[in-house]
Structure formats: structure tokens, C-alpha cells
N, C-alpha and C positions, 0 to 999 in steps of 0.2 A: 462312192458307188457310181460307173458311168452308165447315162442312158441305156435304155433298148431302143432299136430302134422298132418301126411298127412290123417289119419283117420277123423278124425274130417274135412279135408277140401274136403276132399270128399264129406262128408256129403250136404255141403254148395250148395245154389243155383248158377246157374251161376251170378245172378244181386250179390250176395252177395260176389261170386269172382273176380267180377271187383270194386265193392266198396272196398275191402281188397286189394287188389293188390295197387291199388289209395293210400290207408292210406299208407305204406307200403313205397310206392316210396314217399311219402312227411316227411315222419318221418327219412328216408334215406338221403336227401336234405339237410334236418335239421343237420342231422349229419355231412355229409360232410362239410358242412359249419362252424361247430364249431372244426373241426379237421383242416381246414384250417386255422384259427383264434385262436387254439392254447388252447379254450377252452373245448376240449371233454373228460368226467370223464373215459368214458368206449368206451374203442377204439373197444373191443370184440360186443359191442351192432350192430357196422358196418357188423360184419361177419354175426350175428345170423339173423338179416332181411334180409340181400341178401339170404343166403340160406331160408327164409320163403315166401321171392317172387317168389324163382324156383318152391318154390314146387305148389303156389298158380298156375303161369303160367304154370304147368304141369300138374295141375286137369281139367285147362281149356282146356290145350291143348286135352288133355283124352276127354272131355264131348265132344268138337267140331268132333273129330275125330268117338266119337261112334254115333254122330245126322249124319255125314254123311255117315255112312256106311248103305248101302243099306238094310231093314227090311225082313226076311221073308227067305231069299236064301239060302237054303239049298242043298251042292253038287251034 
């Protein structure tokens, strides 16, 4: 599976960045557990989804932060 990049997950609904976030941490699981066990092909695949969960948990954090910021208030 290749990156998103953060363009693209901006794009994304919120229900569709806690669905991806979810895949994300389970295909990471996965991983950890075959680097435990001694069978992981691609030890980089571990890097490249923890930084594609930041970014996921960063567009959320973004969208939660701009629903609560107050509409309309101008100085």
C-alpha cells in the first residue's frame, strides 16, 4: 500500500479518518508481531505507517480544533 500524502488526507471525511487511522493501527500490530517472531520482510514498512498515523491524527486533530473554534468573531 503507498503513502497518502497529507493533501489527500485532508481531503478525507472525519468517519473516513478514524476508519484509516483503525487500518493503520491493525496493519502496524501485524507488523510488530512478525518482527517479534523474526519474520518481517520490510522492517521500513514499520516506519512509513507510524508516520502515515501522525499525519492521519493531525488532520483530525486540525478538523476537531477548527469545529471548535468559535464562528463568525471578528476582532
Amino acid at each position: 500500500m503507498k503513502t497518502v500524502k497529507a493533501g489527500k488526507i485532508r481531503e478525507m471525511a472525519a468517519v473516513e479518518l478514524g476508519k484509516r487511522a483503525g487500518e493503520i493501527r491493525e496493519e502496524l500490530f501485524k507488523l510488530r508481531f512478525q518482527q517479534a517472531t523474526g519474520q518481517l520482510e520490510n522492517p521500513s514498512r514499520v516506519r512509513v505507517l507510524r508516520r502515515e498515523l501522525a499525519r492521519v491524527l493531525t488532520v483530525q486533530q486540525e478538523q476537531a480544533a477548527a469545529a471548535a473554534k468559535p464562528a463568525g468573531k471578528a476582532g
